[in-house]
PyMOL Python script that loads the backbone (N, CA, C, O; Angstrom):
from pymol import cmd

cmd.read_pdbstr("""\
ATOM      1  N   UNK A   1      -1.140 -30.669  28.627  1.00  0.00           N
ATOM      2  CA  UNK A   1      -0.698 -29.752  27.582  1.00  0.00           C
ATOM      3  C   UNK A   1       0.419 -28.849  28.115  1.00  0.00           C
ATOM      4  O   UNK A   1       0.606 -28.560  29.297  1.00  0.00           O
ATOM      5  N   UNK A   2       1.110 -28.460  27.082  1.00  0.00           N
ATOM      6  CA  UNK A   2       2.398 -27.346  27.765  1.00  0.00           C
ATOM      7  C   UNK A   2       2.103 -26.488  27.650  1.00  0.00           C
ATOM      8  O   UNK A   2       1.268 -26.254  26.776  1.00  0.00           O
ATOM      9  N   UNK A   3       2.569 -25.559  28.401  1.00  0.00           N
ATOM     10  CA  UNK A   3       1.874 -24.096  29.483  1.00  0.00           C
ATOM     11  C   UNK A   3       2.446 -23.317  28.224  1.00  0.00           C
ATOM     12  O   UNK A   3       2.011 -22.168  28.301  1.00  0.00           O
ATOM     13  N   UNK A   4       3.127 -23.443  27.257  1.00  0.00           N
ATOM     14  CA  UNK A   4       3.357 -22.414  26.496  1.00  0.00           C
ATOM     15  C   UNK A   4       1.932 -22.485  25.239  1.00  0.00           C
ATOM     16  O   UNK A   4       1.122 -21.599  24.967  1.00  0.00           O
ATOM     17  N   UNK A   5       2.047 -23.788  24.716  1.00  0.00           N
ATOM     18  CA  UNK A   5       0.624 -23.963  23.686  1.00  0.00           C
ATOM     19  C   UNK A   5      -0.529 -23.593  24.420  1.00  0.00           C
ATOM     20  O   UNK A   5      -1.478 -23.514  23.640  1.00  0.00           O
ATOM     21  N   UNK A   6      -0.842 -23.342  25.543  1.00  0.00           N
ATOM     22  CA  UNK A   6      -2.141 -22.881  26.152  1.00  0.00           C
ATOM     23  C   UNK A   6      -1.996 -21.586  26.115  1.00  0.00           C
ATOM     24  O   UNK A   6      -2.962 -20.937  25.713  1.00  0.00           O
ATOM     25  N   UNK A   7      -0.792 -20.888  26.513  1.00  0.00           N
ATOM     26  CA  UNK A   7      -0.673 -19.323  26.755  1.00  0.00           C
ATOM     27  C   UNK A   7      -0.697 -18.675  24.840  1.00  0.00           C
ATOM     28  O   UNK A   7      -1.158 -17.544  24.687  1.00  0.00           O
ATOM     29  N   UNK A   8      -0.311 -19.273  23.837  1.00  0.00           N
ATOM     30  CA  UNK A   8      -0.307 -19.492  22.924  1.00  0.00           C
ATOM     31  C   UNK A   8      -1.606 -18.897  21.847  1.00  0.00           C
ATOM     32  O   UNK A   8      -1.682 -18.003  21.004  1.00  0.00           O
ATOM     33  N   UNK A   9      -2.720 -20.133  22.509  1.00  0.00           N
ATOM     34  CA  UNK A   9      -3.804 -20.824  22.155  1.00  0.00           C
ATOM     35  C   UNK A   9      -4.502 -19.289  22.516  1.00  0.00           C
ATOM     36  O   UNK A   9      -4.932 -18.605  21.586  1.00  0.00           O
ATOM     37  N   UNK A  10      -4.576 -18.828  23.866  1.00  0.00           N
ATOM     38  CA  UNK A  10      -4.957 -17.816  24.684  1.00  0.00           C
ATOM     39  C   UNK A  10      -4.925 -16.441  24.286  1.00  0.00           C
ATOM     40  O   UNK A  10      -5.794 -15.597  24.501  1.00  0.00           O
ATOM     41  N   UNK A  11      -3.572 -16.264  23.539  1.00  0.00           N
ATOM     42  CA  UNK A  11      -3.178 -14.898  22.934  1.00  0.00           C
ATOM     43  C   UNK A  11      -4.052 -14.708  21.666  1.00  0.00           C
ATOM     44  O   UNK A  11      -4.848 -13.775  21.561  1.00  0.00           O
ATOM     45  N   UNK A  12      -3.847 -15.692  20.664  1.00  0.00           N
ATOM     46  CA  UNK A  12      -4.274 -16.068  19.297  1.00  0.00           C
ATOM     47  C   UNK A  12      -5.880 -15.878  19.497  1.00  0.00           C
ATOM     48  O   UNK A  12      -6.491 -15.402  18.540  1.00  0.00           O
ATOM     49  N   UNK A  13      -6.621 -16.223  20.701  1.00  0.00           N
ATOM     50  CA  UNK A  13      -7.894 -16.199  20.989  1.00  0.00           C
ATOM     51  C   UNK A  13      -7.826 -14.319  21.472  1.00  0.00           C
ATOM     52  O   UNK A  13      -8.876 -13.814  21.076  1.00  0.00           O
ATOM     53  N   UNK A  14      -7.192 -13.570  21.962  1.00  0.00           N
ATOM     54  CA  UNK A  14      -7.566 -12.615  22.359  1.00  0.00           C
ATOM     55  C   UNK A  14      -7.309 -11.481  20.766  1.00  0.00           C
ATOM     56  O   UNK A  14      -7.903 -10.572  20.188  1.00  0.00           O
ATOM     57  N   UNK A  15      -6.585 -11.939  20.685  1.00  0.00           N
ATOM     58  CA  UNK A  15      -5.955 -11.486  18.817  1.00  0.00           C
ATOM     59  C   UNK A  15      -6.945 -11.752  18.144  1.00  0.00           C
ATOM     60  O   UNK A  15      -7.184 -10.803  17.396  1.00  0.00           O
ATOM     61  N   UNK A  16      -7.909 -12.864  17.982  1.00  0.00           N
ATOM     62  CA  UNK A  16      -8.735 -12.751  16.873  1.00  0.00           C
ATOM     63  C   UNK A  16     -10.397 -12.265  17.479  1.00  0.00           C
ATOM     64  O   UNK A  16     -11.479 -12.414  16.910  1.00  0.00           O
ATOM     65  N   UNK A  17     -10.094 -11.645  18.831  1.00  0.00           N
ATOM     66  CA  UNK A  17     -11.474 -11.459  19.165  1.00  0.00           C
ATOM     67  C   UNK A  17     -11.140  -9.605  18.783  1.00  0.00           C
ATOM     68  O   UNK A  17     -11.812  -8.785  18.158  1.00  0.00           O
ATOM     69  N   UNK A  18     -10.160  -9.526  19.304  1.00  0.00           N
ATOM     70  CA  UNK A  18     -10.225  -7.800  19.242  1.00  0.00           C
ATOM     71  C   UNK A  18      -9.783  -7.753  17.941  1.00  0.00           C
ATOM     72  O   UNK A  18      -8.898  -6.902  17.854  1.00  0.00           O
ATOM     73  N   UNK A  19      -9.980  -8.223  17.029  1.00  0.00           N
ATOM     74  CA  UNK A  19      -9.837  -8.099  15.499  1.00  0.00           C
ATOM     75  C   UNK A  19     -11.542  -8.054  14.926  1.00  0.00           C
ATOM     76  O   UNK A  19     -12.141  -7.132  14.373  1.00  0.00           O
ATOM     77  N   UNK A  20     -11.859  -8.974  15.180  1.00  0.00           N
ATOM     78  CA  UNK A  20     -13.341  -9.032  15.288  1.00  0.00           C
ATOM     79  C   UNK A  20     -14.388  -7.793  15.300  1.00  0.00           C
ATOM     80  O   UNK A  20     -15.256  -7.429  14.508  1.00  0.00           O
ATOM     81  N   UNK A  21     -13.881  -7.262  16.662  1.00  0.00           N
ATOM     82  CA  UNK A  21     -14.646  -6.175  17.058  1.00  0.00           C
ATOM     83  C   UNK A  21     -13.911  -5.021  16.863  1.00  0.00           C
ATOM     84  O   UNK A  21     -14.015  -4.029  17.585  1.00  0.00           O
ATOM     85  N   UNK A  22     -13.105  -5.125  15.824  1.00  0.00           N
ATOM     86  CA  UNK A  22     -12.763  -3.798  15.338  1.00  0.00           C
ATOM     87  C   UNK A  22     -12.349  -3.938  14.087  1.00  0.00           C
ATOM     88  O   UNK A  22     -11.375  -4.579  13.691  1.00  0.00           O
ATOM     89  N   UNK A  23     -12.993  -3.417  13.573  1.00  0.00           N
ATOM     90  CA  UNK A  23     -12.925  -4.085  11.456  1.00  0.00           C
ATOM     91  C   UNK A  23     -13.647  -2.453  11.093  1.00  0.00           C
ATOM     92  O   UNK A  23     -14.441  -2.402  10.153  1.00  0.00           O
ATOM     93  N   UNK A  24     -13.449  -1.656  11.579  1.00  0.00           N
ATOM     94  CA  UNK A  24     -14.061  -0.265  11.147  1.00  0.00           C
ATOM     95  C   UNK A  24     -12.810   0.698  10.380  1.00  0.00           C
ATOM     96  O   UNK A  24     -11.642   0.567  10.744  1.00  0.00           O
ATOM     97  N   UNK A  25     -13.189   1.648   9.312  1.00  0.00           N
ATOM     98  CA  UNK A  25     -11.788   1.904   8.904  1.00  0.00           C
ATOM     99  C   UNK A  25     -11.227   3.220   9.738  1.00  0.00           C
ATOM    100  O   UNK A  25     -11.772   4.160  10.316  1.00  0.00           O
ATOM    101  N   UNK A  26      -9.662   2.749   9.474  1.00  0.00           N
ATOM    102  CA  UNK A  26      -8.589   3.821  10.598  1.00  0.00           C
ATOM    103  C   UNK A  26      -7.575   4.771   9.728  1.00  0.00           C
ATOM    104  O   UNK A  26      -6.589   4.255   9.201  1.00  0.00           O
ATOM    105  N   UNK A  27      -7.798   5.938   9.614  1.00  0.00           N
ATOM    106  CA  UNK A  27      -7.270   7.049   9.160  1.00  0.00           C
ATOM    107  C   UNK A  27      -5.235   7.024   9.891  1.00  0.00           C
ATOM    108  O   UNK A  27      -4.750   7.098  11.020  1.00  0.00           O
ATOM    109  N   UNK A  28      -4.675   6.886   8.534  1.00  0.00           N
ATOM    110  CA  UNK A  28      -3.127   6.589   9.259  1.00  0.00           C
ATOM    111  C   UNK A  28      -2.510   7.838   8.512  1.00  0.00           C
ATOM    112  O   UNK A  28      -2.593   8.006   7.295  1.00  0.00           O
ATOM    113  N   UNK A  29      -1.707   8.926   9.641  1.00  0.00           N
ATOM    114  CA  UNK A  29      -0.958  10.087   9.041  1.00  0.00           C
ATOM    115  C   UNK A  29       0.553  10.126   9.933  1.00  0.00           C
ATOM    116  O   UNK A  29       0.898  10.177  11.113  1.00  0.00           O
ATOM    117  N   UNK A  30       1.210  10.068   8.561  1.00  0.00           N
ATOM    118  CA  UNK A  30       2.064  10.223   9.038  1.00  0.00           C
ATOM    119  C   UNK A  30       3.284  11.233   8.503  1.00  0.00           C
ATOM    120  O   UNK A  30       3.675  10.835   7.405  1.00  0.00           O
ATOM    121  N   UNK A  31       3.851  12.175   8.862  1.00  0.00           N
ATOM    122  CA  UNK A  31       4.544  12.954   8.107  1.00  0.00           C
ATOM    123  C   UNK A  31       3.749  13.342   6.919  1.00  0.00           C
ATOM    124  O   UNK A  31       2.800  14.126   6.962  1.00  0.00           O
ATOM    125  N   UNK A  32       4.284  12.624   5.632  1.00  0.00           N
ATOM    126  CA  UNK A  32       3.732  13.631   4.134  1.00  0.00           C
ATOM    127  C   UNK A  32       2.542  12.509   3.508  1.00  0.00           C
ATOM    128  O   UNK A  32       1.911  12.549   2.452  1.00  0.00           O
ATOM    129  N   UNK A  33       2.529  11.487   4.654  1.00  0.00           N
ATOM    130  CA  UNK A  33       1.740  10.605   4.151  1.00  0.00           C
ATOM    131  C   UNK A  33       0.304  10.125   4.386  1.00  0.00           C
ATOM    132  O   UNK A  33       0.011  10.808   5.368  1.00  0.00           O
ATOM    133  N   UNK A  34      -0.615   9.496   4.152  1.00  0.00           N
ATOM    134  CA  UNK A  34      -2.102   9.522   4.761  1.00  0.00           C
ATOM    135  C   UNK A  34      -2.866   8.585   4.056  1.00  0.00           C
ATOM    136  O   UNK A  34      -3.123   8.666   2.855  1.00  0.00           O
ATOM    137  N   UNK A  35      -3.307   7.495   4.983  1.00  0.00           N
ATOM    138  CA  UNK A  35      -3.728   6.346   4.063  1.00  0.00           C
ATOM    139  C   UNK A  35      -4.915   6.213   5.201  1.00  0.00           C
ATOM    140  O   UNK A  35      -5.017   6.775   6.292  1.00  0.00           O
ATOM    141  N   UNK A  36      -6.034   4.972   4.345  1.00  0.00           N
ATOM    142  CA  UNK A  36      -6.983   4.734   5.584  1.00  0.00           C
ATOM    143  C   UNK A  36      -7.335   3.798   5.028  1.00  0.00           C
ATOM    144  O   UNK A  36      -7.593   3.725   3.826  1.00  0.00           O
ATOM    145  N   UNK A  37      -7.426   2.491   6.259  1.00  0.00           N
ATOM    146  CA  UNK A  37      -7.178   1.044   6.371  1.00  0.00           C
ATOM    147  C   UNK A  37      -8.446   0.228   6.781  1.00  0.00           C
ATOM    148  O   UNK A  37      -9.465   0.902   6.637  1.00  0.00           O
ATOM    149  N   UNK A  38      -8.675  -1.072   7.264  1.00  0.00           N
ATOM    150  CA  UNK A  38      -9.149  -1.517   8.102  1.00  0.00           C
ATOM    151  C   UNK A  38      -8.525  -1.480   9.809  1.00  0.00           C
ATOM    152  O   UNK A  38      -7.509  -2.091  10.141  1.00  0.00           O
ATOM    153  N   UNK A  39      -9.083  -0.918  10.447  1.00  0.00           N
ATOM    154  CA  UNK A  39      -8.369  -1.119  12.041  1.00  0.00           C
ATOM    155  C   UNK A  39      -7.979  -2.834  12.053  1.00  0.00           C
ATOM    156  O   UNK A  39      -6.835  -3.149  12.379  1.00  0.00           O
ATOM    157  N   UNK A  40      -8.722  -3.632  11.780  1.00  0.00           N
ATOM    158  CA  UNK A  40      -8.228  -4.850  12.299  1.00  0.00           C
ATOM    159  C   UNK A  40      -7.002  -5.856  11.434  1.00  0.00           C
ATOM    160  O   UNK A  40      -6.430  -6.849  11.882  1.00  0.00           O
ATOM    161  N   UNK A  41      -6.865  -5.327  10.298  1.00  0.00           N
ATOM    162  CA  UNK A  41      -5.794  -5.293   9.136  1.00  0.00           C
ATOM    163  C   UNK A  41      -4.486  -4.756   9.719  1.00  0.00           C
ATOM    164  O   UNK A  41      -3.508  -5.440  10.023  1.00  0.00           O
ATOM    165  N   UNK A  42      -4.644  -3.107   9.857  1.00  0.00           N
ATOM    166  CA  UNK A  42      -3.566  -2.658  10.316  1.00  0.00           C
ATOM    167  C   UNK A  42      -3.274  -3.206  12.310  1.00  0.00           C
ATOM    168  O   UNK A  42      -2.219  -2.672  12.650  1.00  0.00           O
ATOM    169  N   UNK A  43      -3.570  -3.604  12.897  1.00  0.00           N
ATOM    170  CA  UNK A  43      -3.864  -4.494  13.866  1.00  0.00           C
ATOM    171  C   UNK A  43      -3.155  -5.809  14.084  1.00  0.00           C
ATOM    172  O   UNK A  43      -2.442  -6.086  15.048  1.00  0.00           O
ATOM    173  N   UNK A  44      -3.570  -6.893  12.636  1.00  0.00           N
ATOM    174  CA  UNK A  44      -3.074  -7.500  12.411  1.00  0.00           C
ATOM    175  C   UNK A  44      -1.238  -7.765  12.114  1.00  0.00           C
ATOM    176  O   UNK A  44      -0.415  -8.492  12.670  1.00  0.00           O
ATOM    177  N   UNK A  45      -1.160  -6.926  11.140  1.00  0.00           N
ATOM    178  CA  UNK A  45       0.265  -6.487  10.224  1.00  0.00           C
ATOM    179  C   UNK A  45       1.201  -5.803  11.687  1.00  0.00           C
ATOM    180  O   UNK A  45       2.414  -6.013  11.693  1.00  0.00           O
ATOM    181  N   UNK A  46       0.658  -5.112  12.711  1.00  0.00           N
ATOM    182  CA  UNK A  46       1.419  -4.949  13.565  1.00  0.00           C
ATOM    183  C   UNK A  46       1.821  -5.835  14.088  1.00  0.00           C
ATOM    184  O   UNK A  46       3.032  -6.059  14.106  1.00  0.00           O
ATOM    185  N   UNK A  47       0.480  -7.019  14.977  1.00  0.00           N
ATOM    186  CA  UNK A  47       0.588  -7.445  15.717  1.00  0.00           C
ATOM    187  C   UNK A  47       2.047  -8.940  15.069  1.00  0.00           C
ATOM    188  O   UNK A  47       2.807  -9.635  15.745  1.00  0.00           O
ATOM    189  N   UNK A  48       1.839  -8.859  13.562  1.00  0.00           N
ATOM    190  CA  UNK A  48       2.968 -10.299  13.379  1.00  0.00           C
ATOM    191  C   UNK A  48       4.302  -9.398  13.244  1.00  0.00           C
ATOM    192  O   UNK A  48       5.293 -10.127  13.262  1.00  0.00           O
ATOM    193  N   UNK A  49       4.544  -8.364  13.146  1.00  0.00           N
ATOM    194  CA  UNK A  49       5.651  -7.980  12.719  1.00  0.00           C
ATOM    195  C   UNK A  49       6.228  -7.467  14.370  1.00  0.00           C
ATOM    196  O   UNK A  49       7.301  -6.910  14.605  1.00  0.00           O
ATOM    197  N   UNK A  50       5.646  -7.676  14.916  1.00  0.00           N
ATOM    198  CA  UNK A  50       5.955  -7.812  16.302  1.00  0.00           C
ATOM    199  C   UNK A  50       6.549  -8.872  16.942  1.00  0.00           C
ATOM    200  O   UNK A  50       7.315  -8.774  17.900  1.00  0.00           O
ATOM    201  N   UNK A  51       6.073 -10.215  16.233  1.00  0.00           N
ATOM    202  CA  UNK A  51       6.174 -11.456  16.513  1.00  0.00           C
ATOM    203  C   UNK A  51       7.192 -11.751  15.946  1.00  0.00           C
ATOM    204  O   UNK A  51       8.008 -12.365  16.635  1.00  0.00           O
ATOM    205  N   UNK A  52       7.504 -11.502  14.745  1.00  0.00           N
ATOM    206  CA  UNK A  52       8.573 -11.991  13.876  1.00  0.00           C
ATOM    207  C   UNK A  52       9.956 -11.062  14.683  1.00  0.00           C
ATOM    208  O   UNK A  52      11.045 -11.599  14.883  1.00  0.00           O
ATOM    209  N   UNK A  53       9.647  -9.587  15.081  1.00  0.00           N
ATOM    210  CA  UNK A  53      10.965  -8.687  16.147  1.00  0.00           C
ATOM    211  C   UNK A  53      10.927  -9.697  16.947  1.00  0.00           C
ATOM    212  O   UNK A  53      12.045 -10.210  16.912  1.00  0.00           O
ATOM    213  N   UNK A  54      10.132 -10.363  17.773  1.00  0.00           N
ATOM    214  CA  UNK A  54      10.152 -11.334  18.600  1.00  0.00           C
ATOM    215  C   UNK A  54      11.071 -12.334  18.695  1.00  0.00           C
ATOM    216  O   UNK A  54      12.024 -12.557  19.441  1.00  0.00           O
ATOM    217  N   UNK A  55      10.612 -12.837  17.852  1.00  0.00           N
ATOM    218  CA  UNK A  55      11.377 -14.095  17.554  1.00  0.00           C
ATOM    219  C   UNK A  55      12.633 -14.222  17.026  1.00  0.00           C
ATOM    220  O   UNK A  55      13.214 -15.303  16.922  1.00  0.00           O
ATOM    221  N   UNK A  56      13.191 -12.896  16.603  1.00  0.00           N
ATOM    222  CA  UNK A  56      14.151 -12.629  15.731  1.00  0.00           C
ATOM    223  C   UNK A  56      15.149 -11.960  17.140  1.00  0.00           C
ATOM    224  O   UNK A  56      16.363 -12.122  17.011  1.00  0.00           O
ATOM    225  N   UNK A  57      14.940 -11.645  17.703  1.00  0.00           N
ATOM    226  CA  UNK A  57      15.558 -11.202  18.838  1.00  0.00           C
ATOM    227  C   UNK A  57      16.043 -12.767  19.998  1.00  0.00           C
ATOM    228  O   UNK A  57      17.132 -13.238  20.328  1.00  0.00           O
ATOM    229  N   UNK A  58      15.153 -13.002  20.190  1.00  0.00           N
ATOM    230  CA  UNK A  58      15.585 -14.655  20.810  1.00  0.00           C
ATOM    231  C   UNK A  58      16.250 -15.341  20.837  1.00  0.00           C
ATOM    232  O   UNK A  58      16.854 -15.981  21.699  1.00  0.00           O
ATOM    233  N   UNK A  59      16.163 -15.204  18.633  1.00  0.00           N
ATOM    234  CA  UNK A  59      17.269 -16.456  18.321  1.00  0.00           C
ATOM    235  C   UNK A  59      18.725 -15.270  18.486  1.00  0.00           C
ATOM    236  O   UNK A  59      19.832 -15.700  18.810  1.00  0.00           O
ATOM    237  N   UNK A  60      18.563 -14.316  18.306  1.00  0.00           N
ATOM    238  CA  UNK A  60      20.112 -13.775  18.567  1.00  0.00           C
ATOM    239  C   UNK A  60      20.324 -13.577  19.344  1.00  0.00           C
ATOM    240  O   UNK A  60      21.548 -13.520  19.457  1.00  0.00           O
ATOM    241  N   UNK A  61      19.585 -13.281  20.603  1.00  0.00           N
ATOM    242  CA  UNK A  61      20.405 -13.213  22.070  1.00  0.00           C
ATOM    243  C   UNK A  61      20.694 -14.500  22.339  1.00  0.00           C
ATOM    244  O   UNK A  61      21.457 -14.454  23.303  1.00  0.00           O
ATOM    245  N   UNK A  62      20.470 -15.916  21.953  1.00  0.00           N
ATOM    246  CA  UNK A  62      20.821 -17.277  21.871  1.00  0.00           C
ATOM    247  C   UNK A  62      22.141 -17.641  21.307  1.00  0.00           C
ATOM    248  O   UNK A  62      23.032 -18.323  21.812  1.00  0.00           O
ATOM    249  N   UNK A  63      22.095 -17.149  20.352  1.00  0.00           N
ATOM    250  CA  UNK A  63      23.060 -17.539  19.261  1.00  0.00           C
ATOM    251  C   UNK A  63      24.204 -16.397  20.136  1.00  0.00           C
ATOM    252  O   UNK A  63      25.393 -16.677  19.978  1.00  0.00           O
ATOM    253  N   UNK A  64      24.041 -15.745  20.603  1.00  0.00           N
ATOM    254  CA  UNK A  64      25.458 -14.773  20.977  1.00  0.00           C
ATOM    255  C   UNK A  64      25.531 -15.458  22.672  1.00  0.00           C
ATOM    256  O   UNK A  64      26.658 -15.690  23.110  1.00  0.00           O
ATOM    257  N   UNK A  65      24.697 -15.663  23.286  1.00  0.00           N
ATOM    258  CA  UNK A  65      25.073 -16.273  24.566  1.00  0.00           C
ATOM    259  C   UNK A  65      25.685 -17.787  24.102  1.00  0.00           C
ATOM    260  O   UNK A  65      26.854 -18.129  24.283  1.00  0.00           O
ATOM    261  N   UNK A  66      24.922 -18.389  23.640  1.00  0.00           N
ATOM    262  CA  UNK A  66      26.013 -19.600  23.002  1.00  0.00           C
ATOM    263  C   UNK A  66      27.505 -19.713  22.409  1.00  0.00           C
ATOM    264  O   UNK A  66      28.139 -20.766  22.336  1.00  0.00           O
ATOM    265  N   UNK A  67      28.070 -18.119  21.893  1.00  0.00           N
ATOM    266  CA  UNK A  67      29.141 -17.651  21.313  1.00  0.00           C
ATOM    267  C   UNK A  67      29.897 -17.222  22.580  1.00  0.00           C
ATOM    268  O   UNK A  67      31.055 -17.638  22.615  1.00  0.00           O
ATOM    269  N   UNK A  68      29.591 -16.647  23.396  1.00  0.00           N
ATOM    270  CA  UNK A  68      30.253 -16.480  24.299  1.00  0.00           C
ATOM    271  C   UNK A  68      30.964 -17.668  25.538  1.00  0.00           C
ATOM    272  O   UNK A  68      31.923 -17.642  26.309  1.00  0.00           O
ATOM    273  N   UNK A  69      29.867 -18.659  25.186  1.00  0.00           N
ATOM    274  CA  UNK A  69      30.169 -19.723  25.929  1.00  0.00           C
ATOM    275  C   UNK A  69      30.342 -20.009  27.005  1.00  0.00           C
ATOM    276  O   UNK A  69      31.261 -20.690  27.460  1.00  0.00           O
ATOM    277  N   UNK A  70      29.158 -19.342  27.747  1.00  0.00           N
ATOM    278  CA  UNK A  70      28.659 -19.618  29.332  1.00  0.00           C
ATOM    279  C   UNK A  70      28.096 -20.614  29.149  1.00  0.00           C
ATOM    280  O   UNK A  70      27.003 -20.958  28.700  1.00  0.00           O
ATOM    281  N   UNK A  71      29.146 -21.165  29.633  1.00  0.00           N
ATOM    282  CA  UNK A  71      28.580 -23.226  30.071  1.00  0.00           C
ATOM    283  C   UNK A  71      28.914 -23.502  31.199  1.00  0.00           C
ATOM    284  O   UNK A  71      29.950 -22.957  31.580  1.00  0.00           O
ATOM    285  N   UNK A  72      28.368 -24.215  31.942  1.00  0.00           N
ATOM    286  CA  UNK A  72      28.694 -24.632  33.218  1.00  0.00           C
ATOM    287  C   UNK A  72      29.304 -25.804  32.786  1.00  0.00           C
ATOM    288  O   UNK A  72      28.819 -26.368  31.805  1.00  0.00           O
ATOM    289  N   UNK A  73      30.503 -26.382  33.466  1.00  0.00           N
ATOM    290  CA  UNK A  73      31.011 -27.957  32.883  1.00  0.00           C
ATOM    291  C   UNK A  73      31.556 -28.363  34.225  1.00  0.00           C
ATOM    292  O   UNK A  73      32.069 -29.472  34.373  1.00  0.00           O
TER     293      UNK A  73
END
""", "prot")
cmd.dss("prot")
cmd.show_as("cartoon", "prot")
cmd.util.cbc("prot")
cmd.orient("prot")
């Protein structure tokens, strides 16, 4: 298997355990605002919008090192 689908597999397993054990609700204030959630909801919604900065960062430091055109030839 490739070392990335295991490290993957691994995260997704630690993500849905500490989701698990925390499903109690979480008081959110912020400035003029104040809502109260599930911890493992708001947990969740972080943890992909993290993933998606992630991934969204990657492809553009890619796409601009490719523009610049450091190639070895």
């Amino acid at each position: 298997m490739n070392v990335r689908v295991i490290i993957s597999v691994v995260v997704a397993g630690l993500v849905v355990l500490f989701v698990v054990q925390n499903v109690g609700a979480v008081e959110i204030r912020f400035l003029f605002w104040s809502f109260s959630a599930s911890g493992s909801l708001l947990f969740l919604i972080i943890f992909f919008i993290g993933a998606v900065l992630g991934w969204s960062w990657h492809k553009i430091s890619t796409l601009a090192w490719k523009k610049t055109g450091n190639r070895t030839e």
